[in-house]
Backbone as XML, in Angstrom:
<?xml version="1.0"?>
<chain id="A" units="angstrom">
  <residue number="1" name="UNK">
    <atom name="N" x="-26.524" y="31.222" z="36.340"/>
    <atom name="CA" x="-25.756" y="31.766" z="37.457"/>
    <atom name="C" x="-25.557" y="30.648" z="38.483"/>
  </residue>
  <residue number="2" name="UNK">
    <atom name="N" x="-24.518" y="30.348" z="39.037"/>
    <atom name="CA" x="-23.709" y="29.307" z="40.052"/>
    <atom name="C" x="-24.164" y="29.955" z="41.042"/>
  </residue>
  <residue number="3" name="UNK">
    <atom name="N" x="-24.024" y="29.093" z="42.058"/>
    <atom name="CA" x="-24.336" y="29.528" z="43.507"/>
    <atom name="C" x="-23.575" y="30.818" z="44.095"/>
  </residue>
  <residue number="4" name="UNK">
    <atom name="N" x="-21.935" y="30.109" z="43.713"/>
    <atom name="CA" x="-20.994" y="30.942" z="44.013"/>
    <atom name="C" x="-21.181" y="32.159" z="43.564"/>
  </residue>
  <residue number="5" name="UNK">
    <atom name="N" x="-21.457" y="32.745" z="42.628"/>
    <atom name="CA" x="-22.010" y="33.945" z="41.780"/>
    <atom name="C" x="-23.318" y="34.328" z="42.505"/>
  </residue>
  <residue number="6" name="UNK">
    <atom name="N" x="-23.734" y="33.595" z="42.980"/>
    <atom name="CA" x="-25.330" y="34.106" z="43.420"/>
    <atom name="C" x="-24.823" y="34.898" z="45.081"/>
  </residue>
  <residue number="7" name="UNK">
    <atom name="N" x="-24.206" y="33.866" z="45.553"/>
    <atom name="CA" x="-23.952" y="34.402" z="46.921"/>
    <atom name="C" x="-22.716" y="35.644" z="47.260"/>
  </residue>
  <residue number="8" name="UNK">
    <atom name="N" x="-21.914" y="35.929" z="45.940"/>
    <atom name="CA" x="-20.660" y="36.971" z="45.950"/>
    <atom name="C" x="-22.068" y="38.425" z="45.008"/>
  </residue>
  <residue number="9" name="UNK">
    <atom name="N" x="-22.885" y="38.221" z="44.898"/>
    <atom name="CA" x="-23.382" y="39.037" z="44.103"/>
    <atom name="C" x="-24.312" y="39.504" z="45.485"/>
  </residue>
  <residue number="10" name="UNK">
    <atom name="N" x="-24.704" y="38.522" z="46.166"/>
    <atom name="CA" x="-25.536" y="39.129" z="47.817"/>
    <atom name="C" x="-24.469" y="39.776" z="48.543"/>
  </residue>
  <residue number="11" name="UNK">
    <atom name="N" x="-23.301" y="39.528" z="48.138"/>
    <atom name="CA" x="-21.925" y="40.394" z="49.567"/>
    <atom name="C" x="-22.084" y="41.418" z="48.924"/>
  </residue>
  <residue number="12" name="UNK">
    <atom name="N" x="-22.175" y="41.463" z="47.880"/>
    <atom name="CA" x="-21.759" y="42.469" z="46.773"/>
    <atom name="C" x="-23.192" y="43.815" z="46.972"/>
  </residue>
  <residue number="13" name="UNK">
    <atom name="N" x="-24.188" y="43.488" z="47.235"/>
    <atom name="CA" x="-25.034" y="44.180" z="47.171"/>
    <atom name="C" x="-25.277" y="44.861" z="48.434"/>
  </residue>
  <residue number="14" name="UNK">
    <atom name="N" x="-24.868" y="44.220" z="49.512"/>
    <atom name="CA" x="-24.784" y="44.744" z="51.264"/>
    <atom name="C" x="-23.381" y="45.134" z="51.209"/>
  </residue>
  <residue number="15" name="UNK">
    <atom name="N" x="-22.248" y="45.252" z="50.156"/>
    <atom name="CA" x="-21.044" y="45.665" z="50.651"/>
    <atom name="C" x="-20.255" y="46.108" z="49.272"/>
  </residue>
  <residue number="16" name="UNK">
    <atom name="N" x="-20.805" y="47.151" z="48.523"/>
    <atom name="CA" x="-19.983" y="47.104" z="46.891"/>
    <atom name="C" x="-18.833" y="47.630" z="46.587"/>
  </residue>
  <residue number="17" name="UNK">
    <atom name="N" x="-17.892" y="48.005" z="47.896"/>
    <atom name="CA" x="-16.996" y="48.111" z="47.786"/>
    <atom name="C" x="-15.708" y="47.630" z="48.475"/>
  </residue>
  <residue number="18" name="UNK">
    <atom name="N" x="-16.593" y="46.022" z="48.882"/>
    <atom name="CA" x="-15.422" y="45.050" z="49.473"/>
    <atom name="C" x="-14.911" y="44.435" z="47.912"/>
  </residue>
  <residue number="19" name="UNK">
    <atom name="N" x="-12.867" y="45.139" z="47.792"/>
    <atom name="CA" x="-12.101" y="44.290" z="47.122"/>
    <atom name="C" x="-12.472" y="43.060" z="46.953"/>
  </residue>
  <residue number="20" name="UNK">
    <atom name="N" x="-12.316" y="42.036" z="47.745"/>
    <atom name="CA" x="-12.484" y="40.984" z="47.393"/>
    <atom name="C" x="-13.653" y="40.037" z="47.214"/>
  </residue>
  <residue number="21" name="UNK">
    <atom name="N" x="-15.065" y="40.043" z="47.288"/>
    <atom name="CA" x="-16.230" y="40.376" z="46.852"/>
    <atom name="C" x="-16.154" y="41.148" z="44.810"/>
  </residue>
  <residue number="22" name="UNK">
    <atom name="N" x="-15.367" y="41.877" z="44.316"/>
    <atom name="CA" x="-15.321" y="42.754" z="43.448"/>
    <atom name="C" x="-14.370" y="41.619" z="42.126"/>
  </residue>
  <residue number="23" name="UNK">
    <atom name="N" x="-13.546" y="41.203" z="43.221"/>
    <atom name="CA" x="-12.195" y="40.146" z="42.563"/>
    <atom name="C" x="-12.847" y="39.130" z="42.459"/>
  </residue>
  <residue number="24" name="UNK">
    <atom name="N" x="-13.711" y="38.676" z="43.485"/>
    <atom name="CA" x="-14.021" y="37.559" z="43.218"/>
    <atom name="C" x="-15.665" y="37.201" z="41.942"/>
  </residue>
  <residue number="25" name="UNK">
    <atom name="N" x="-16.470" y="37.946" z="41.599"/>
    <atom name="CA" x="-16.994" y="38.243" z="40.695"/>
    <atom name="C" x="-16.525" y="38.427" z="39.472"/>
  </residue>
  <residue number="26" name="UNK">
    <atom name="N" x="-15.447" y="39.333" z="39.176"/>
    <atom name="CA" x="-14.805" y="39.477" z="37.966"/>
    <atom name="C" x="-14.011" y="37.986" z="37.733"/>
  </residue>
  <residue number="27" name="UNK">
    <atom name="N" x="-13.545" y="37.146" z="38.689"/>
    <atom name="CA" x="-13.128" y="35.666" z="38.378"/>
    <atom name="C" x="-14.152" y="35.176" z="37.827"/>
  </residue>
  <residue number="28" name="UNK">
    <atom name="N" x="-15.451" y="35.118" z="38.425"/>
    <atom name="CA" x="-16.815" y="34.276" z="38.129"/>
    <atom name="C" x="-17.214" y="34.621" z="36.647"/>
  </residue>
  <residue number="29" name="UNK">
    <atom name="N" x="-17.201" y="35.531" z="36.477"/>
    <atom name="CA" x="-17.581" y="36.217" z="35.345"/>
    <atom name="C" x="-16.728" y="35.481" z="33.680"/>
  </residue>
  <residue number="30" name="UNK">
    <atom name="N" x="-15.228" y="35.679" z="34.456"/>
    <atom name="CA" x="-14.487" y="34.926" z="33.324"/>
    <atom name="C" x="-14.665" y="33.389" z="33.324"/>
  </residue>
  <residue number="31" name="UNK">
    <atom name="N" x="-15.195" y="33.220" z="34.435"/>
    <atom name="CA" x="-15.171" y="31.507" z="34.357"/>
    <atom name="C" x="-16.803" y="31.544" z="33.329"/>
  </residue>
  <residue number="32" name="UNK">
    <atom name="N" x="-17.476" y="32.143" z="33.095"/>
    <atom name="CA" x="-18.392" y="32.187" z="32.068"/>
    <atom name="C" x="-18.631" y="32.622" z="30.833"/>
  </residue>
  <residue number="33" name="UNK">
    <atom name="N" x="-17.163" y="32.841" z="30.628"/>
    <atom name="CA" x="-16.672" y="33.807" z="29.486"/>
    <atom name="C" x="-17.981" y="34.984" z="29.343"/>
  </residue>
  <residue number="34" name="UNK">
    <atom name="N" x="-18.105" y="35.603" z="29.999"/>
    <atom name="CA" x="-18.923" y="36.898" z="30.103"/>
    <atom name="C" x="-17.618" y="38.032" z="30.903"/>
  </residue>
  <residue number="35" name="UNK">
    <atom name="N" x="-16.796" y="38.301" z="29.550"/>
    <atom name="CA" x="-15.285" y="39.215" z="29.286"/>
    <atom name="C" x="-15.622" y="40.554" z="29.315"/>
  </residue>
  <residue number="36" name="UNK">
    <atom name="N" x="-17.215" y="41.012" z="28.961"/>
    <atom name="CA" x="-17.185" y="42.070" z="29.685"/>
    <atom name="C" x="-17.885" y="42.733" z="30.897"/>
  </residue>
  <residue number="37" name="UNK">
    <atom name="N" x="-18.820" y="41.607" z="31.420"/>
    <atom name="CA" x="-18.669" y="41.737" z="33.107"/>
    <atom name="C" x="-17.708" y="41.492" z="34.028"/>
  </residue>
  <residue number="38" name="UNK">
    <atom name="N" x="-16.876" y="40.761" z="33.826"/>
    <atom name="CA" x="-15.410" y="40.634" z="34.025"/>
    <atom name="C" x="-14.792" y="42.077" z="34.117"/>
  </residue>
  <residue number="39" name="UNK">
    <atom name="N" x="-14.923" y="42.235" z="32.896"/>
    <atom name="CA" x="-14.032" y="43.869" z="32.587"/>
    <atom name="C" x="-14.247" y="44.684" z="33.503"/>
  </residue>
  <residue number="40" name="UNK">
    <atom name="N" x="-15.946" y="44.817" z="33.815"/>
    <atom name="CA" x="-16.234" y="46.078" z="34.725"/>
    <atom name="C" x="-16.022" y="45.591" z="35.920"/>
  </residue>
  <residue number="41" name="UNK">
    <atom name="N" x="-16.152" y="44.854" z="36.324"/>
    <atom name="CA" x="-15.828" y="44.707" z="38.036"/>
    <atom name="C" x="-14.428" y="44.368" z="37.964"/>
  </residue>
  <residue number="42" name="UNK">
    <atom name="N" x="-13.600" y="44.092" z="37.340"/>
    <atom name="CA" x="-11.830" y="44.649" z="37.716"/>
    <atom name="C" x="-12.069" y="46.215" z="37.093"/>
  </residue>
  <residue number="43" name="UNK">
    <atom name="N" x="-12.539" y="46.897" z="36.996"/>
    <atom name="CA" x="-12.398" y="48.507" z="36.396"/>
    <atom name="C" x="-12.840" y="48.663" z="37.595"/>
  </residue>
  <residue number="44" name="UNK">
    <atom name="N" x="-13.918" y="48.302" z="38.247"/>
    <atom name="CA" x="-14.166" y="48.773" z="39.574"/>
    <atom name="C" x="-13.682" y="48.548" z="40.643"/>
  </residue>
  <residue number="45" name="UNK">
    <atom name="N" x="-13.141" y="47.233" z="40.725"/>
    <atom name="CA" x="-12.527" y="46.562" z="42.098"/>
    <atom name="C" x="-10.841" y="47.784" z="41.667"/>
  </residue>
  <residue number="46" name="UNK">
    <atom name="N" x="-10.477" y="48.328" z="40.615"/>
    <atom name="CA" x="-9.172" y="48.905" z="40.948"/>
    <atom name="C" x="-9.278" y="50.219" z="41.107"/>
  </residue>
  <residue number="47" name="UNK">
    <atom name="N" x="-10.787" y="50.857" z="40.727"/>
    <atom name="CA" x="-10.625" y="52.110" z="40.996"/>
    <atom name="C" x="-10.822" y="51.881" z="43.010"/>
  </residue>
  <residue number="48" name="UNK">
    <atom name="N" x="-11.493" y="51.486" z="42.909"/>
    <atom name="CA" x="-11.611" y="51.465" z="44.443"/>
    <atom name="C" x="-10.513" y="51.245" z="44.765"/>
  </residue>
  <residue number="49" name="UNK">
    <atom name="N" x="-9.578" y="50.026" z="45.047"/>
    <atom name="CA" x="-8.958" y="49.802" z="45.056"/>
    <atom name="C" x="-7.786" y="49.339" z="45.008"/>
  </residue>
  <residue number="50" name="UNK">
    <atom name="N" x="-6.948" y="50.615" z="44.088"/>
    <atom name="CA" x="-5.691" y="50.477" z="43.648"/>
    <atom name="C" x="-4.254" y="49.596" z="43.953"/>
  </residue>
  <residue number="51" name="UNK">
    <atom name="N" x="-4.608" y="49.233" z="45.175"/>
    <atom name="CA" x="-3.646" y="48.627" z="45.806"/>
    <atom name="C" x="-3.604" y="47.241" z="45.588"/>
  </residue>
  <residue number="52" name="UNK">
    <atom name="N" x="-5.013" y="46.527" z="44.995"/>
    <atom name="CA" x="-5.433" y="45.324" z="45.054"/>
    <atom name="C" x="-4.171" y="44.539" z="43.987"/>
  </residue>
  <residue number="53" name="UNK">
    <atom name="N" x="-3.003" y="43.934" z="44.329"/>
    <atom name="CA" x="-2.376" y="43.471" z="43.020"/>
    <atom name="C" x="-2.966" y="42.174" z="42.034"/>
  </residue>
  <residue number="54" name="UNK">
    <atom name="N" x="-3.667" y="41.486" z="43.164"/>
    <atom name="CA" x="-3.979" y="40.483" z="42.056"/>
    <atom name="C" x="-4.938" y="40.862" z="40.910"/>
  </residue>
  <residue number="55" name="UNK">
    <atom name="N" x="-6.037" y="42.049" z="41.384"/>
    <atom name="CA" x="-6.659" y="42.501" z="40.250"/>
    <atom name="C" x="-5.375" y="42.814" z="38.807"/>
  </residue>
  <residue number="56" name="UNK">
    <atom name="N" x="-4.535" y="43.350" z="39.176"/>
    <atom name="CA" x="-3.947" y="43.697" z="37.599"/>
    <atom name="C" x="-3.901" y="42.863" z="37.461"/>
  </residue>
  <residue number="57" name="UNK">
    <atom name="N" x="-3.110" y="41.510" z="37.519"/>
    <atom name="CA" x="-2.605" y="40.414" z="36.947"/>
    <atom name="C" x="-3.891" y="39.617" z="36.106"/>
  </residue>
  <residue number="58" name="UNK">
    <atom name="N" x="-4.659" y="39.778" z="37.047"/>
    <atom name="CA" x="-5.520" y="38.572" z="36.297"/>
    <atom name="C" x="-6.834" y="39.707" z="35.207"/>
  </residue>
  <residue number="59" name="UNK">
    <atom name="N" x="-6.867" y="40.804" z="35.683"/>
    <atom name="CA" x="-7.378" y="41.593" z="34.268"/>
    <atom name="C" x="-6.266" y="42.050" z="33.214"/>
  </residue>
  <residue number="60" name="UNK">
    <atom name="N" x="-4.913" y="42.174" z="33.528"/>
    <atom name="CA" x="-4.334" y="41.579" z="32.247"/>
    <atom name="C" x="-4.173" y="40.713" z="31.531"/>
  </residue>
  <residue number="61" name="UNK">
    <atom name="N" x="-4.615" y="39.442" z="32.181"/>
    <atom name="CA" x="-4.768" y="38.240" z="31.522"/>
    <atom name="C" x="-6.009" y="38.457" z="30.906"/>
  </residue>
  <residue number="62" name="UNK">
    <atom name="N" x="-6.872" y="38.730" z="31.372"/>
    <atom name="CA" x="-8.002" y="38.579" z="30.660"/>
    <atom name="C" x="-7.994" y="39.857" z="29.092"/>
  </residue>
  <residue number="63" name="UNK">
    <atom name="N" x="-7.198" y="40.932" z="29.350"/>
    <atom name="CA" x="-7.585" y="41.596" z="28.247"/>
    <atom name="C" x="-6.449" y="40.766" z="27.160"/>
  </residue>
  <residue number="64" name="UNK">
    <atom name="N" x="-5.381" y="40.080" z="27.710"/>
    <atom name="CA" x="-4.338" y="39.231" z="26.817"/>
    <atom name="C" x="-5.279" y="38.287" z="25.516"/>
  </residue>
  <residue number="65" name="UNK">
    <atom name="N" x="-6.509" y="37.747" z="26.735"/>
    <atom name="CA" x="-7.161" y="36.607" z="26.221"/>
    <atom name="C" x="-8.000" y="37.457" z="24.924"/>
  </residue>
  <residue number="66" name="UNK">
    <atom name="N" x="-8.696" y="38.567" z="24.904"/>
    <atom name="CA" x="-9.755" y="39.313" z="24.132"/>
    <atom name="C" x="-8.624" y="40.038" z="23.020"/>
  </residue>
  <residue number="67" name="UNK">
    <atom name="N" x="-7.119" y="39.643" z="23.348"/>
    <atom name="CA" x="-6.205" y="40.250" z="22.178"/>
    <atom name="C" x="-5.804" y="41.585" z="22.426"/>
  </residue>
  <residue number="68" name="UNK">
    <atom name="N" x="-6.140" y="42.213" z="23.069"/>
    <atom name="CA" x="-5.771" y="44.040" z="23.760"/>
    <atom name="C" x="-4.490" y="44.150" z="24.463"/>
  </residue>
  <residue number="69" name="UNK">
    <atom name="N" x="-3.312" y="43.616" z="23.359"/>
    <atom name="CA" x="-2.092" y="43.354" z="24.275"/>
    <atom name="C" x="-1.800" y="44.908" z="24.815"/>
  </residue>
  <residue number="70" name="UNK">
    <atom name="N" x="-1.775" y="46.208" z="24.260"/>
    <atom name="CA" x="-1.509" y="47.065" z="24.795"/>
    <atom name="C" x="-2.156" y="47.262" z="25.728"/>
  </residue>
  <residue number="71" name="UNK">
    <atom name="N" x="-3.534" y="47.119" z="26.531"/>
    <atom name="CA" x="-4.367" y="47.210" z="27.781"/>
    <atom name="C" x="-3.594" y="46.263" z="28.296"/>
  </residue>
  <residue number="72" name="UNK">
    <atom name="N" x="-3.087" y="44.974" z="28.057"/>
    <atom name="CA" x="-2.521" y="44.423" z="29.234"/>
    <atom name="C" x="-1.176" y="44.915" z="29.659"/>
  </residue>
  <residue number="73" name="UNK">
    <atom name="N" x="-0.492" y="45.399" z="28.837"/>
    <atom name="CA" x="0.744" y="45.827" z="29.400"/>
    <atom name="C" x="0.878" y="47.077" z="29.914"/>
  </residue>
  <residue number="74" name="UNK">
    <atom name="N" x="0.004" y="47.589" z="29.766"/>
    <atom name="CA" x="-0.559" y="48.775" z="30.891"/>
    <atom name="C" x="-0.636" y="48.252" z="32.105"/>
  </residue>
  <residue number="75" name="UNK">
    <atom name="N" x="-1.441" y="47.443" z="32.619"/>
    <atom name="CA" x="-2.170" y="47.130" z="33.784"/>
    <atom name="C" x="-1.158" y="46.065" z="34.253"/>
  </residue>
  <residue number="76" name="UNK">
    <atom name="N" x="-0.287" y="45.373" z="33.440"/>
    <atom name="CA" x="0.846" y="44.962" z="33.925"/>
    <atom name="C" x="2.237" y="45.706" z="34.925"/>
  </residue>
  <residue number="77" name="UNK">
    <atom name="N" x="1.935" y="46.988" z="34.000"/>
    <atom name="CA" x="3.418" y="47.619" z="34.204"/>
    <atom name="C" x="2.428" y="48.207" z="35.428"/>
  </residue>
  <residue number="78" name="UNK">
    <atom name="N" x="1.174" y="48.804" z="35.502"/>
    <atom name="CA" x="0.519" y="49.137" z="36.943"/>
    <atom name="C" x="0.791" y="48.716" z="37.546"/>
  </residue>
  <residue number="79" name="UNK">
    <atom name="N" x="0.593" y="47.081" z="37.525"/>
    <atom name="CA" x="0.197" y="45.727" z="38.690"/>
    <atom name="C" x="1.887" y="45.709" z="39.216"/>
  </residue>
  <residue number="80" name="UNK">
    <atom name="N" x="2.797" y="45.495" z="38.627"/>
    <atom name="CA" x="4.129" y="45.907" z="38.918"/>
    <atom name="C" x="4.238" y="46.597" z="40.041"/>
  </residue>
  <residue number="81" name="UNK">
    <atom name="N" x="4.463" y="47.821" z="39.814"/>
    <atom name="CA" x="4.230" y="49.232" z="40.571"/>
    <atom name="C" x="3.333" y="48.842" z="41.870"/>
  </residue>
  <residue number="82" name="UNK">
    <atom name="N" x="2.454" y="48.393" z="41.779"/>
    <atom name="CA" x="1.454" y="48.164" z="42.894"/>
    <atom name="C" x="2.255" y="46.961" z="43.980"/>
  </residue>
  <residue number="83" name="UNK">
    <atom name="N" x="2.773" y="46.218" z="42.885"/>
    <atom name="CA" x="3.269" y="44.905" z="44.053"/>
    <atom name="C" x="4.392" y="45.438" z="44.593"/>
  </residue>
  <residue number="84" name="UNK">
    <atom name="N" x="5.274" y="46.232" z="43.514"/>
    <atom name="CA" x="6.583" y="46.584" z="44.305"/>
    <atom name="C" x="6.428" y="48.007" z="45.795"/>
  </residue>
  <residue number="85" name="UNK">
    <atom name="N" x="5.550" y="48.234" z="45.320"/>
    <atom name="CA" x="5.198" y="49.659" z="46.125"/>
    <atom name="C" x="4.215" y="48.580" z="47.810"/>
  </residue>
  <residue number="86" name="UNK">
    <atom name="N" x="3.858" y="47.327" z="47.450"/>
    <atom name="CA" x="3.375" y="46.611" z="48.782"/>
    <atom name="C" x="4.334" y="45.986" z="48.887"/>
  </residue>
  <residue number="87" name="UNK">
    <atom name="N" x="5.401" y="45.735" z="48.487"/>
    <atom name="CA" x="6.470" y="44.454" z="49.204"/>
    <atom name="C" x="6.224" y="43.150" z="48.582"/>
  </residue>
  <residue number="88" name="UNK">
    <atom name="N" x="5.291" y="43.302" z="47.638"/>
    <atom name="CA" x="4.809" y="41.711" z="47.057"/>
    <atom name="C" x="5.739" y="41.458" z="45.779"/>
  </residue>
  <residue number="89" name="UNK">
    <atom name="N" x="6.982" y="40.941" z="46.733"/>
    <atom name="CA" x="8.215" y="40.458" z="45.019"/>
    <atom name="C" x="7.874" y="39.537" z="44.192"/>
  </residue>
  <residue number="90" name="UNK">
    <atom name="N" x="7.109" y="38.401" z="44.898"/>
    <atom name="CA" x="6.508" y="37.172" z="43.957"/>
    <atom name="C" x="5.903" y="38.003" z="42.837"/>
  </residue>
  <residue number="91" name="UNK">
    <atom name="N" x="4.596" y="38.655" z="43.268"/>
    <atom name="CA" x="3.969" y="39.274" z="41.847"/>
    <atom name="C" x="4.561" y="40.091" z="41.577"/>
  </residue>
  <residue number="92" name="UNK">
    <atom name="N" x="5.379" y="40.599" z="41.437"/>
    <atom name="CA" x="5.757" y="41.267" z="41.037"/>
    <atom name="C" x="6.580" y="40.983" z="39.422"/>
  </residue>
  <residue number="93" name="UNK">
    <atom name="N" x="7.426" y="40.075" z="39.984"/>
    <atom name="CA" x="8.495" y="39.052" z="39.344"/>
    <atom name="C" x="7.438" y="38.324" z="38.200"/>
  </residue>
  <residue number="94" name="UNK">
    <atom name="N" x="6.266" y="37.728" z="38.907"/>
    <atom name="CA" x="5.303" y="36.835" z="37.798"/>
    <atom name="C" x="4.938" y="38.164" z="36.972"/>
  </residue>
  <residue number="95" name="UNK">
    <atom name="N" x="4.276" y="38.872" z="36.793"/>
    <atom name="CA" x="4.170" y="40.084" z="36.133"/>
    <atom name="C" x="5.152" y="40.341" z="35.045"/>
  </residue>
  <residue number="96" name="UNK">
    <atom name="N" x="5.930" y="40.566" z="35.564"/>
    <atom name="CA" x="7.317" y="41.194" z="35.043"/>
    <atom name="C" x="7.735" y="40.362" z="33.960"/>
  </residue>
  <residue number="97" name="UNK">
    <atom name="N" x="7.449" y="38.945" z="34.435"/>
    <atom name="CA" x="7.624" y="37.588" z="33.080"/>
    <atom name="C" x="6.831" y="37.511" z="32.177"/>
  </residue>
  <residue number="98" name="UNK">
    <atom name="N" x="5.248" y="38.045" z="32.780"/>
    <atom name="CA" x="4.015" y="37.893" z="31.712"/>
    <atom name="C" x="4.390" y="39.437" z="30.360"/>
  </residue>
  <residue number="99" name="UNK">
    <atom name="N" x="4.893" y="40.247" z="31.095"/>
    <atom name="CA" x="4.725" y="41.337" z="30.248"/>
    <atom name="C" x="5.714" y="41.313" z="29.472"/>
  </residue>
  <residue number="100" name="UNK">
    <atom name="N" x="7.072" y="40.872" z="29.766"/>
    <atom name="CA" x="8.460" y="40.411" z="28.717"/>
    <atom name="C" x="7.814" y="39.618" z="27.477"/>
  </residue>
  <residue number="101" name="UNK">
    <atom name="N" x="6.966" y="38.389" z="28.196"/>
    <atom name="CA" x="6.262" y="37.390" z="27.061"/>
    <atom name="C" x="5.360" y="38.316" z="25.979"/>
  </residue>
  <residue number="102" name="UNK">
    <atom name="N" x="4.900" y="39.286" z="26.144"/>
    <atom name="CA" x="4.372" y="40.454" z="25.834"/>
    <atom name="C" x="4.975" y="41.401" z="24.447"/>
  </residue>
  <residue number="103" name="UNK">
    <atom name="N" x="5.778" y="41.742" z="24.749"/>
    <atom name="CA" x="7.116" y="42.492" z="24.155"/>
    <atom name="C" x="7.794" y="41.753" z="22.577"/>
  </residue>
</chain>
């Protein structure tokens, strides 16, 4: 375990339902290829909070990487929906390219 992991896992324990604390673990996680602690903290960082767009993007990448193209184009066509429904056209648009590549 990295520092960085050590010290998002202390926010994490005084605060388990700060988004980004949640995002930023499920990054750590993939940077250790440990794909399914990864998994659960984007399952959690989106039930909490749905709104979060970068969670879809980058847990569709990650289920892209484990081969689950239909889980990613789920959480794509979500992450979509989520950016267009916040005003976020960039992700939206990047999305929209990952999931065509998809198809």
């Amino acid at each position: 375990m990295n520092k960085r992991q050590e010290a998002l896992l202390d926010f994490y324990k005084k605060d388990p339902n700060d988004p980004f604390v949640l995002y930023g673990l499920a990054l750590e996680y993939i940077n250790e290829n440990n794909f399914r602690k990864a998994e659960e903290f984007f399952k959690e960082l989106l039930k909490k909070d749905p709104g979060y767009v970068a969670g879809y993007m980058q847990y569709a990448q990650l289920m892209e990487k484990e081969n689950k193209t239909s889980e990613a184009k789920e959480l794509y066509k979500k992450g979509i929906e989520e950016a267009i429904r916040s005003g976020d056209k960039k992700a939206a648009k990047e999305m929209e390219e990952f999931l065509d590549e998809l198809k």
